[in-house]
Backbone of each chain as ProteinMPNN parsed JSONL, in Angstrom:
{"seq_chain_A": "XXXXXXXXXXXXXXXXXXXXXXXXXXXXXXXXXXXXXXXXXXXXXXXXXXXXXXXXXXXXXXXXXXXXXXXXXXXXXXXXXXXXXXXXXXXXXX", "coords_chain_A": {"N_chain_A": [[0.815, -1.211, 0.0], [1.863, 1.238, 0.006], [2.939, 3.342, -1.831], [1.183, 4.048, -3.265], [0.039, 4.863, -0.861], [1.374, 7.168, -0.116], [1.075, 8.35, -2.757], [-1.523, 9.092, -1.836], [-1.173, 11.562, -0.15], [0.351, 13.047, -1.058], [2.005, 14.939, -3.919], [3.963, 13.35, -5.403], [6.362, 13.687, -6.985], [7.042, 15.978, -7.459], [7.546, 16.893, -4.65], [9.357, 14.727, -4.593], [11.496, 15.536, -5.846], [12.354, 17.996, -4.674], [12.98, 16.776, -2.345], [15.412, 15.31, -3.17], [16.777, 17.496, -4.065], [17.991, 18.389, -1.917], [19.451, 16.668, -0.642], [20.914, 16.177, -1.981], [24.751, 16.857, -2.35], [26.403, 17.13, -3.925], [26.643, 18.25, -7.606], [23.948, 19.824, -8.505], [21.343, 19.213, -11.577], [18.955, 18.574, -14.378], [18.73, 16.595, -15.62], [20.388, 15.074, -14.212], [18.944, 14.776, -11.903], [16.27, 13.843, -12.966], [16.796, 11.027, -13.421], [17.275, 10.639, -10.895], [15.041, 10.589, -9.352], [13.353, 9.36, -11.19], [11.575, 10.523, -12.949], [10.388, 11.22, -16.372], [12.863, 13.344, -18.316], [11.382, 15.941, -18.935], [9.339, 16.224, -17.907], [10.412, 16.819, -15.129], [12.127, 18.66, -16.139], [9.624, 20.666, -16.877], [8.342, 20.606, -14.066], [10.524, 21.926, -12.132], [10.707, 24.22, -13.664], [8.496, 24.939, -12.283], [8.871, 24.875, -9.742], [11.131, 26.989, -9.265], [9.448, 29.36, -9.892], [7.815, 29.582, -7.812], [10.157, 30.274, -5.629], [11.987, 28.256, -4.52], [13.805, 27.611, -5.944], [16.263, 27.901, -7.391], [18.815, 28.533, -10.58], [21.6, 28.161, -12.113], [23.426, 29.091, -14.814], [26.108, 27.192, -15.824], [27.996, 27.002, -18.241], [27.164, 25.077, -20.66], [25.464, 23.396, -18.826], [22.756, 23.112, -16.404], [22.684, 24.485, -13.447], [21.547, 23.872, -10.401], [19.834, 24.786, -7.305], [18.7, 25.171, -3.953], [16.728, 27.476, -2.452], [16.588, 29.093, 0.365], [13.94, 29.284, 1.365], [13.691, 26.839, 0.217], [14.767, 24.878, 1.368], [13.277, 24.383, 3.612], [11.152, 23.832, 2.536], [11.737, 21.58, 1.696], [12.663, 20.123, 3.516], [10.192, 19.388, 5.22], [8.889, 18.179, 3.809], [10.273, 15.998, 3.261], [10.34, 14.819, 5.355], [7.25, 14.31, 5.708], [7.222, 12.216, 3.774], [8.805, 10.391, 4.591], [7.833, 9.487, 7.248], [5.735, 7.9, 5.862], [6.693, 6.238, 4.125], [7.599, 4.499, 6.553], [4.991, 3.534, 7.25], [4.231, 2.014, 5.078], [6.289, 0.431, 5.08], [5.257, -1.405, 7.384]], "CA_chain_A": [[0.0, 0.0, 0.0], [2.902, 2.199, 0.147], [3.058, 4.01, -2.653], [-0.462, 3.873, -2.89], [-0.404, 5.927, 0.897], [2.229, 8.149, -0.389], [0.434, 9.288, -3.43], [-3.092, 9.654, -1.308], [-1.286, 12.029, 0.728], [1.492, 13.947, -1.701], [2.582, 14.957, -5.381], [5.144, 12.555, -5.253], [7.264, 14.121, -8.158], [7.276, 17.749, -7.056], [8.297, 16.409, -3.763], [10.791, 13.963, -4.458], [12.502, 16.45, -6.193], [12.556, 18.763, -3.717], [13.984, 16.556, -1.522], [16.572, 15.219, -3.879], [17.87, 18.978, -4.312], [18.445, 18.625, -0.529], [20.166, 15.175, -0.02], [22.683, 15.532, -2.779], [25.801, 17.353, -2.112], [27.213, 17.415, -5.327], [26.229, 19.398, -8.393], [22.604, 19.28, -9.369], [20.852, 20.018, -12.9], [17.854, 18.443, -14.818], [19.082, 15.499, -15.695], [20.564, 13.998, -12.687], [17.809, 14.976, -10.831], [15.241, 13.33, -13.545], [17.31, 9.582, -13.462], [17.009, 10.234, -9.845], [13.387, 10.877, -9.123], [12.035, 8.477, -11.953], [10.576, 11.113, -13.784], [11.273, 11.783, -17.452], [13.327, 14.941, -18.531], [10.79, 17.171, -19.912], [8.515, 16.07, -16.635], [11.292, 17.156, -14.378], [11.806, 20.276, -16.509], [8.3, 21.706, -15.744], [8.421, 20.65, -12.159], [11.737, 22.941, -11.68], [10.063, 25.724, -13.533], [7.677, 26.186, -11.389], [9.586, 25.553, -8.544], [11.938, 28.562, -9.638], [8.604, 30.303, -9.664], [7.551, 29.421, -6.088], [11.23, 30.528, -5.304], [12.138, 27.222, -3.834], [14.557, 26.793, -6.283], [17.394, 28.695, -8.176], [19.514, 28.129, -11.115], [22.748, 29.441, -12.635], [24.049, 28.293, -15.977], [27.867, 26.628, -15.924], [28.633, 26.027, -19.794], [26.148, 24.039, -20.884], [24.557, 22.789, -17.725], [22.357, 24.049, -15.624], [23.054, 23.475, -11.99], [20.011, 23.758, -9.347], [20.08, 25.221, -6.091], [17.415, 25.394, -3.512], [16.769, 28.696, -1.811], [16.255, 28.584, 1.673], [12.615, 28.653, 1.623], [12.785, 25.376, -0.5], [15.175, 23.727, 1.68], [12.652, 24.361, 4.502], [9.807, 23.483, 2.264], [12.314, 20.293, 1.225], [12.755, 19.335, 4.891], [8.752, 19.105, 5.883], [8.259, 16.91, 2.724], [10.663, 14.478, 3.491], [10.075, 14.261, 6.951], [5.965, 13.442, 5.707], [7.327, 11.032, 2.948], [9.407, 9.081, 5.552], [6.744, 8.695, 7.815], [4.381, 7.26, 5.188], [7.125, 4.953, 3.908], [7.683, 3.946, 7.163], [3.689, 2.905, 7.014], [4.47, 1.236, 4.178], [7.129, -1.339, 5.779], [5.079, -2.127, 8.62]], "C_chain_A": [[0.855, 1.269, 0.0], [2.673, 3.46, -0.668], [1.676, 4.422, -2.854], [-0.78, 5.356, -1.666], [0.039, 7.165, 0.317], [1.462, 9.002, -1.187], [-1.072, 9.917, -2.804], [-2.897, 11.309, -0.648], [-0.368, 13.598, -0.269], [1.433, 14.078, -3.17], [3.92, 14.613, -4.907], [6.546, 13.331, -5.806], [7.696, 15.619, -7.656], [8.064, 17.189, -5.563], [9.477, 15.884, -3.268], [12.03, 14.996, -4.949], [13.19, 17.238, -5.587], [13.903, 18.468, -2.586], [15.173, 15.856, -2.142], [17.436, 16.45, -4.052], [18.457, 19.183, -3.091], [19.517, 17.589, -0.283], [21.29, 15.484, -0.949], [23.776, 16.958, -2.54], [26.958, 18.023, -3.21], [26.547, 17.944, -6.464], [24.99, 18.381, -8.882], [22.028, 19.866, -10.546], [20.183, 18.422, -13.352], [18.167, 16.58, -14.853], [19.369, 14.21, -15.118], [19.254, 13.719, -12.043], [16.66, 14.434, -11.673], [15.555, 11.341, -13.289], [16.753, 9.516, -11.901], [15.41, 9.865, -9.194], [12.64, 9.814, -10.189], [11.206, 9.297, -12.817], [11.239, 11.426, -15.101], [11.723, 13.017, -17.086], [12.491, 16.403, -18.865], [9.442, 17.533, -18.703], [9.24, 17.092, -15.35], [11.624, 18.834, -14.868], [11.143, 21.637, -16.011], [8.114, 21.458, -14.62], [9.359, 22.036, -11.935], [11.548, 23.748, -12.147], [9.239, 26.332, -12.84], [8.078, 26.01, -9.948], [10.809, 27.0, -8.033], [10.602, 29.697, -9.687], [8.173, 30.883, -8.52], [8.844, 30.246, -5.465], [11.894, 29.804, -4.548], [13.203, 26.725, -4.846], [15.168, 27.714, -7.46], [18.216, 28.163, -9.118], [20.409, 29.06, -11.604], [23.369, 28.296, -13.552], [25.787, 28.239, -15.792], [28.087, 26.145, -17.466], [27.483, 25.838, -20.126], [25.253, 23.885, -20.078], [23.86, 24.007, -16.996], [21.959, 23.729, -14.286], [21.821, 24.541, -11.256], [20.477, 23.658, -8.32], [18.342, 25.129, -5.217], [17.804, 27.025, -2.646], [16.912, 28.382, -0.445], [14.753, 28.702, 1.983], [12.106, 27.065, 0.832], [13.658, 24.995, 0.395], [14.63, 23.538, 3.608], [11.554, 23.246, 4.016], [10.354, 21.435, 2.092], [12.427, 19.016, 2.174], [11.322, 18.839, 5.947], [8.636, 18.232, 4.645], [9.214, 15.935, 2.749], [10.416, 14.154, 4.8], [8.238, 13.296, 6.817], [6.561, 11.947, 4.995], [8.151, 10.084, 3.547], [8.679, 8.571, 6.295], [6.283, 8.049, 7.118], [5.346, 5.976, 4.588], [7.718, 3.643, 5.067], [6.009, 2.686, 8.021], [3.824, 1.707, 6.285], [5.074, -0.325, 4.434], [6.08, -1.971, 6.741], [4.151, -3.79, 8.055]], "O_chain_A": [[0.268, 2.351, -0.008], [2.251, 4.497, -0.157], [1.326, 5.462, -2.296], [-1.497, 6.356, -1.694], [-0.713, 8.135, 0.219], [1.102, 10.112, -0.794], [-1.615, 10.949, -3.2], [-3.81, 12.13, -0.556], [-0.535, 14.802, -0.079], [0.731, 13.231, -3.723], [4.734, 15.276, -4.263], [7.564, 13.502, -5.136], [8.844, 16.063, -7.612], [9.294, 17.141, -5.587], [10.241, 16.127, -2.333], [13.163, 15.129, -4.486], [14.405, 17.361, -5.739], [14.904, 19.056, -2.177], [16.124, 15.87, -1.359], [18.66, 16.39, -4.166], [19.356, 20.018, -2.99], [20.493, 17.925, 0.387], [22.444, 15.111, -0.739], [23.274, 18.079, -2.619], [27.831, 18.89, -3.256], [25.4, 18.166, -6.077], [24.867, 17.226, -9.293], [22.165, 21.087, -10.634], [20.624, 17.357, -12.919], [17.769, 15.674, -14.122], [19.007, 13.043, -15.26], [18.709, 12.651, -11.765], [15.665, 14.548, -10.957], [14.648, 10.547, -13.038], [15.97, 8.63, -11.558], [14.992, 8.834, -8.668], [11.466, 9.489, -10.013], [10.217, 8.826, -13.377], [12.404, 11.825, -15.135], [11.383, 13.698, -16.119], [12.913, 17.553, -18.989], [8.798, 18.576, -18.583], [8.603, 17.969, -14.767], [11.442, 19.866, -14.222], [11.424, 22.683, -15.427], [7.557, 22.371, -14.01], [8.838, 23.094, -11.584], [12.014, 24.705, -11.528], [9.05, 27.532, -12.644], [7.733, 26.794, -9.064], [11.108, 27.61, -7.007], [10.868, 30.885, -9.502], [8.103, 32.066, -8.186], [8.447, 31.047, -4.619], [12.561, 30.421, -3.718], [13.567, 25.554, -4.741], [14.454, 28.164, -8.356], [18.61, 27.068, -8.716], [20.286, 30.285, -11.627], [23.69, 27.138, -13.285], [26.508, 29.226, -15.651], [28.326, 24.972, -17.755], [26.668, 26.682, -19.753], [24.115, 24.192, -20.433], [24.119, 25.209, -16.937], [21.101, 22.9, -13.983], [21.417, 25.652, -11.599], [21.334, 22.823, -8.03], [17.225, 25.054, -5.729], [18.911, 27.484, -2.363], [17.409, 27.294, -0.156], [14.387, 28.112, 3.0], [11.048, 26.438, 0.779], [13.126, 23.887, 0.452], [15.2, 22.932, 4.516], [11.155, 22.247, 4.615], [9.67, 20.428, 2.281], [12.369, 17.797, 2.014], [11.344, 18.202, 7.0], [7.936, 17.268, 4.955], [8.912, 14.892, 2.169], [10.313, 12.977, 5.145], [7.918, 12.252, 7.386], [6.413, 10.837, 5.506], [8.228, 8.961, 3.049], [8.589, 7.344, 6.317], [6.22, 6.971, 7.71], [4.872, 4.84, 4.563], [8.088, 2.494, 4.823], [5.958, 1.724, 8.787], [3.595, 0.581, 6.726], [4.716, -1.482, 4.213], [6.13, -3.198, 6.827], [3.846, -4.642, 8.891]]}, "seq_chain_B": "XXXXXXXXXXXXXXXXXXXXXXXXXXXXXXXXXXXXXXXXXXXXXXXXXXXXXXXXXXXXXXXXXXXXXXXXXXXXXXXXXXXXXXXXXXXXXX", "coords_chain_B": {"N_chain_B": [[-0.24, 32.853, -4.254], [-0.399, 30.969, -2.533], [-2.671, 28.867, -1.858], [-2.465, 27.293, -4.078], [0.403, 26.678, -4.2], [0.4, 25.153, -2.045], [-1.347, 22.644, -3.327], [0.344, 21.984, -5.54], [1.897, 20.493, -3.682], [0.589, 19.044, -2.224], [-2.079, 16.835, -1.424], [-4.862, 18.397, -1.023], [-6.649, 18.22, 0.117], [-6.998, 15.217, 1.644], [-5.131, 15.531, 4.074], [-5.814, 17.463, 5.107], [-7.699, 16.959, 6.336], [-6.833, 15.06, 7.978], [-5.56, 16.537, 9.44], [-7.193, 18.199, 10.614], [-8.895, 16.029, 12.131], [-6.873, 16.115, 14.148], [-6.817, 17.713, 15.179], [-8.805, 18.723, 16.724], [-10.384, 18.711, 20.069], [-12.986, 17.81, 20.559], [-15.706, 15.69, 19.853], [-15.422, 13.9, 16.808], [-16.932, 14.113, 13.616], [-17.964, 12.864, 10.372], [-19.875, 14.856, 9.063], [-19.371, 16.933, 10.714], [-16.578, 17.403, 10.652], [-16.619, 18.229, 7.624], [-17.973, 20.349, 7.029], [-15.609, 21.463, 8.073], [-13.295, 21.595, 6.572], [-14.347, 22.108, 4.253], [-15.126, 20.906, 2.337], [-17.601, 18.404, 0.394], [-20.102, 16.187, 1.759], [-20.191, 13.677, 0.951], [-17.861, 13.55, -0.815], [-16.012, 13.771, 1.764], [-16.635, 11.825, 3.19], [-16.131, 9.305, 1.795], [-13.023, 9.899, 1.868], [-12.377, 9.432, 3.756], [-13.021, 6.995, 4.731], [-10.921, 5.845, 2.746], [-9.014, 6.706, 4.529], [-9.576, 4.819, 6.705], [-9.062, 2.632, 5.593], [-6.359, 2.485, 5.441], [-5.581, 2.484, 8.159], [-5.483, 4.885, 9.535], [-7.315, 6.401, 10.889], [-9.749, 5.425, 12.889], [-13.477, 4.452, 13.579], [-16.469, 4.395, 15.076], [-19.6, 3.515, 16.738], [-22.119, 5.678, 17.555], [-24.674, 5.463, 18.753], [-26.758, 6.623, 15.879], [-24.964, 7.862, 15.433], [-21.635, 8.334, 13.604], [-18.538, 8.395, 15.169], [-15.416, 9.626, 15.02], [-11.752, 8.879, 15.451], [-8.074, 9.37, 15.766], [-5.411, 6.974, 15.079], [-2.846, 5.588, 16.147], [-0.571, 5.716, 14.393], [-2.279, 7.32, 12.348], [-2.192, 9.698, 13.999], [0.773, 10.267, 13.924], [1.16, 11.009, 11.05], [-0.687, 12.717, 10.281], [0.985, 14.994, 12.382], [2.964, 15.659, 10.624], [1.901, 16.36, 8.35], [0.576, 18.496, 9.208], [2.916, 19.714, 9.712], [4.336, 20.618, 7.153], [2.161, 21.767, 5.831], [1.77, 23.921, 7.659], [3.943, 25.13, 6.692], [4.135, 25.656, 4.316], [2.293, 27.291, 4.013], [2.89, 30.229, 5.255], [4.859, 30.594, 3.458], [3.126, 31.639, 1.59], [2.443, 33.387, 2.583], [4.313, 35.546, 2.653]], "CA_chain_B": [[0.256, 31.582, -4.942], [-0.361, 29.971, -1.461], [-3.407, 27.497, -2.074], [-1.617, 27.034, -5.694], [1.388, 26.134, -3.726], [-0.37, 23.894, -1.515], [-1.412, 21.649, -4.268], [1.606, 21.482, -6.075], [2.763, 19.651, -3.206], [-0.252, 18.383, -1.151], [-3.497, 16.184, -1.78], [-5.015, 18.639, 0.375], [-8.756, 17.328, 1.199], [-7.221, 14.304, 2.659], [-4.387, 16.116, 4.205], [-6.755, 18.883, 6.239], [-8.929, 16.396, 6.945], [-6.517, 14.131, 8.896], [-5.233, 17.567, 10.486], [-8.526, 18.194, 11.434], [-9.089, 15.231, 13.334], [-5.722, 15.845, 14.804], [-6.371, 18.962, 16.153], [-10.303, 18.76, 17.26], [-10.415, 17.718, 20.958], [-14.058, 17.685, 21.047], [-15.88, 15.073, 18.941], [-15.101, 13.978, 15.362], [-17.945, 13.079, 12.966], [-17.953, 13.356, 8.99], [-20.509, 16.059, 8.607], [-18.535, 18.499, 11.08], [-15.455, 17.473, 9.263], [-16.859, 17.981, 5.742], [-17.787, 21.544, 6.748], [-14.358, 22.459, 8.643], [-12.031, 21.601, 5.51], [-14.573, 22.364, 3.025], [-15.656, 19.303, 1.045], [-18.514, 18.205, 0.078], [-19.776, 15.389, 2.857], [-19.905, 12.48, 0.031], [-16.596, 13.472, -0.633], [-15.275, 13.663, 3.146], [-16.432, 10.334, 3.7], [-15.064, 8.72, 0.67], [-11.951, 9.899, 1.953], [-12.268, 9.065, 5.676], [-13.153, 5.602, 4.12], [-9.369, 5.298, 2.289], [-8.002, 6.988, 5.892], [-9.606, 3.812, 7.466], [-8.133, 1.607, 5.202], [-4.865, 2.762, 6.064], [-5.476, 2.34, 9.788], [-4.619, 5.704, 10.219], [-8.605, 6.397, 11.09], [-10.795, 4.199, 13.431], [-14.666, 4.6, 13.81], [-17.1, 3.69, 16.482], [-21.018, 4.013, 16.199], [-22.654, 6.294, 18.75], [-26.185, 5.981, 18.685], [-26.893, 7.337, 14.491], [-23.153, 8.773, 14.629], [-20.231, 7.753, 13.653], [-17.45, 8.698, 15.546], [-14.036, 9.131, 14.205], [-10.905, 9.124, 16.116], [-7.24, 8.737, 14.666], [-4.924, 5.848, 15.613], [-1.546, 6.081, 16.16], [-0.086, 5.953, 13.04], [-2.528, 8.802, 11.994], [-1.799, 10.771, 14.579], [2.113, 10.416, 13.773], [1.469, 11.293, 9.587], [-1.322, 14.204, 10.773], [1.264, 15.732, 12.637], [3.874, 15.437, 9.384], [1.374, 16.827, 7.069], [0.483, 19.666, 9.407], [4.0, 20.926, 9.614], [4.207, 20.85, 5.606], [1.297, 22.905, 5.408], [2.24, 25.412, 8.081], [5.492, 25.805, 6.267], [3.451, 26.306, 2.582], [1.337, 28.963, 4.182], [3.599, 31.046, 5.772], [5.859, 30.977, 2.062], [1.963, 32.44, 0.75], [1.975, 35.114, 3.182], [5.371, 36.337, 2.119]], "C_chain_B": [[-0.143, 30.518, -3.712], [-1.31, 28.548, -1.645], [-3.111, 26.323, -3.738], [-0.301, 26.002, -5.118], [1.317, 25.034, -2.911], [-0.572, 22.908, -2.25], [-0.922, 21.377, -5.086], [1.876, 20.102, -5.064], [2.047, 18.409, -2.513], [-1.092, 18.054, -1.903], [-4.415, 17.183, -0.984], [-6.384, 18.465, 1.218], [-8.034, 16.387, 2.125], [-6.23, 14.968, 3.597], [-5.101, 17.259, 5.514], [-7.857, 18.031, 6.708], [-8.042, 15.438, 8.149], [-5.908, 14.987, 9.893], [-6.309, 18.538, 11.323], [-9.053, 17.67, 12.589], [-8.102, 15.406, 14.292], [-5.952, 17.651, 16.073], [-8.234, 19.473, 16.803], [-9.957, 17.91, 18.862], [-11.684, 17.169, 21.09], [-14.388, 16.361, 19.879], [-16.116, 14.959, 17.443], [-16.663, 12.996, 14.834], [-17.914, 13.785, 11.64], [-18.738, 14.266, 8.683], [-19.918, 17.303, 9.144], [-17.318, 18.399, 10.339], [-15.566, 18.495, 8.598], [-17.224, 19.671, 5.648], [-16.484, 22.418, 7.681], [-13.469, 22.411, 7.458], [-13.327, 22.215, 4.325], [-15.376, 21.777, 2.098], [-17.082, 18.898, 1.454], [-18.585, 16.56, 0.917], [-19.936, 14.178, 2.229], [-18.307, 12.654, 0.428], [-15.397, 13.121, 0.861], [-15.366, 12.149, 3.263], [-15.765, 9.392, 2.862], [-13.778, 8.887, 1.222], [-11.468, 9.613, 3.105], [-12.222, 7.27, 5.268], [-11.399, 4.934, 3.694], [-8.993, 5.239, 3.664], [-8.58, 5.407, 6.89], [-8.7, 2.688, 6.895], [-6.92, 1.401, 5.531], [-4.239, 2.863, 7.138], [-5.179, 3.606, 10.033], [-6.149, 6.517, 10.839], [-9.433, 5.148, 11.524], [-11.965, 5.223, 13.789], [-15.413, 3.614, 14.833], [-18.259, 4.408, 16.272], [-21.302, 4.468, 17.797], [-23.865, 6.561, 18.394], [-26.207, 5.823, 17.091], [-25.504, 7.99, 14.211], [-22.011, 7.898, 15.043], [-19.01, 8.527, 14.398], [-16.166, 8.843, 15.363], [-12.532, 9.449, 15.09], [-9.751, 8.328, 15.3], [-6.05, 7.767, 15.766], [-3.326, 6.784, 15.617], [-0.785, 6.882, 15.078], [-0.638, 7.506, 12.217], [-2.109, 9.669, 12.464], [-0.067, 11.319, 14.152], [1.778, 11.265, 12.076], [0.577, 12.633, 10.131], [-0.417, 15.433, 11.215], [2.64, 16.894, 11.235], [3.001, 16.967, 8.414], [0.833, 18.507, 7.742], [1.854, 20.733, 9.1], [4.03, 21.302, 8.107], [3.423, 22.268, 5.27], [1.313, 24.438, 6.088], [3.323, 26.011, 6.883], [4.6, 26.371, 4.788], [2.934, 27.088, 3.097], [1.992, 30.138, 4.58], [4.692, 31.115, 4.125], [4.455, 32.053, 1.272], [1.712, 33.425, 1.281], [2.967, 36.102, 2.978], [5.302, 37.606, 1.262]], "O_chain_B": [[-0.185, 29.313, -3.959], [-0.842, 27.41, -1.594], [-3.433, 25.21, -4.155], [-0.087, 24.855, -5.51], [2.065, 24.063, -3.025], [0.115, 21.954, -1.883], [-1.425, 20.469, -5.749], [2.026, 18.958, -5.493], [2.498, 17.289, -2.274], [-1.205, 18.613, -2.994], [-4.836, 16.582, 0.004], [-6.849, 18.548, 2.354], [-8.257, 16.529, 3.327], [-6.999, 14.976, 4.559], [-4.655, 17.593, 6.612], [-8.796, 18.432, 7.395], [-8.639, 15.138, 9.183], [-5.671, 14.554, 11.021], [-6.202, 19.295, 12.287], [-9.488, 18.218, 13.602], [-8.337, 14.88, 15.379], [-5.492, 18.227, 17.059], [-8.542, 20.587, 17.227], [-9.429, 16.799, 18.915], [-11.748, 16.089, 21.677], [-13.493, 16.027, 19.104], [-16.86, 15.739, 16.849], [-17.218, 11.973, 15.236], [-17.854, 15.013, 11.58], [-18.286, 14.794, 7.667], [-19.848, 18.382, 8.555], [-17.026, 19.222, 9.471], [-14.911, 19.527, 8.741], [-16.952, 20.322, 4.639], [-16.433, 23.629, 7.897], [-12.771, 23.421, 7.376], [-12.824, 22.903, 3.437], [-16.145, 22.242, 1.257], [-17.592, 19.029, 2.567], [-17.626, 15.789, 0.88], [-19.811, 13.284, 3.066], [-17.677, 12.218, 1.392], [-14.357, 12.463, 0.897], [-14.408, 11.387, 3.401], [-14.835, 8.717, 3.304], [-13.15, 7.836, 1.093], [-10.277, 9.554, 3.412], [-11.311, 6.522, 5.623], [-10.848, 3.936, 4.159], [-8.672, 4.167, 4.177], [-7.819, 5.021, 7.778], [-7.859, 2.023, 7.5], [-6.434, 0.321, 5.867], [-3.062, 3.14, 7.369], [-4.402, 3.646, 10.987], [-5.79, 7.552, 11.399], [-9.731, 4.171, 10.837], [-11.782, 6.383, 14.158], [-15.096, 2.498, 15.246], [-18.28, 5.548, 15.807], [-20.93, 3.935, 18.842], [-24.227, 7.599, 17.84], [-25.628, 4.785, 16.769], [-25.057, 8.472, 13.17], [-21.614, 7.224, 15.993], [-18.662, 9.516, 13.753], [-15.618, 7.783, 15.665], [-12.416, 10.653, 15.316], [-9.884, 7.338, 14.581], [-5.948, 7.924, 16.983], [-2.915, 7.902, 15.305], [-0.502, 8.069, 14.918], [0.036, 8.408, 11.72], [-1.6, 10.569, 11.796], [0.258, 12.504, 14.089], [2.348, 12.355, 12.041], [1.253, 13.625, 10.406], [-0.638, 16.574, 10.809], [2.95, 18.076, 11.09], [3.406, 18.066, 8.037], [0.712, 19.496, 7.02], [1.937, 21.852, 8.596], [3.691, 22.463, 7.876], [3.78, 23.325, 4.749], [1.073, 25.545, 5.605], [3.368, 27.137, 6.388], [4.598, 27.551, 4.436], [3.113, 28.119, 2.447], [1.51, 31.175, 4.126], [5.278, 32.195, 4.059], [4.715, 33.018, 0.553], [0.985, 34.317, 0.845], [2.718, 37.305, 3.065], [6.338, 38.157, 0.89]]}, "name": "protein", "num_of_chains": 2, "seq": "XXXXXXXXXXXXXXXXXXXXXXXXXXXXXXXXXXXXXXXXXXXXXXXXXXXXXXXXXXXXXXXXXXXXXXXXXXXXXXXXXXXXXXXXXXXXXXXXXXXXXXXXXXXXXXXXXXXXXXXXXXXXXXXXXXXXXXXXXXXXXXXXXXXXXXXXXXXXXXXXXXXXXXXXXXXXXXXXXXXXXXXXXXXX"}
């Protein structure tokens, strides 16, 4: 029922993302962050535009790439959505 | 952007409904629910219905009323999904 719970309760995708821009340490941009999350590229795309809208999430072009920051109101907003989505996968195991 | 921002991230009927129960001391029943979050009282119960499935909602007949009180587990994800939503509202009052 896990996933199942998860989605009753969250937008999984907007979420995971979120908290993927938090957990990783090392340089983030569209790509990574689409393999990671499970979502295509073009999915992941419009997620991170409108999280750059919200202001939960910043970018600055390097070359080519385009590396992804969270602000500090997303890595608030990043830290209440993984804290729900751990509980609920901890539902999940039981 | 706040109730915009909310449902980017949140389901939020079931979501205000399990922070509902969480934060009512007096007694819970699907018609007061259905007009504290909003929803239409088909809808509330439909969704009190999943929240049982998921153990995170137990019921008990009183007389013609149902009673609704949340179990552990709810109470633990209720409190989850409240902080979330504090944190999204306070980014909408910005």
């Amino acid at each position: 029922m896990g996933e199942d719970l998860e989605k009753f309760f969250v937008n999984v995708k907007p979420a995971r993302i979120l908290v993927e821009l938090n957990n990783q340490f090392s340089e983030n941009y569209p790509s990574k962050i689409s393999g990671e999350v499970d979502a295509t590229y073009s999915h992941t795309v419009r997620i991170i535009h409108r999280l750059e809208g919200y202001g939960l999430v910043e970018s600055h072009k390097d070359g080519r790439k385009k590396l992804l920051e969270l602000t500090d109101d997303g890595t608030e907003v990043a830290r209440k959505c993984s804290e729900l989505l751990t509980e609920l996968e901890k539902k999940e195991e039981d």
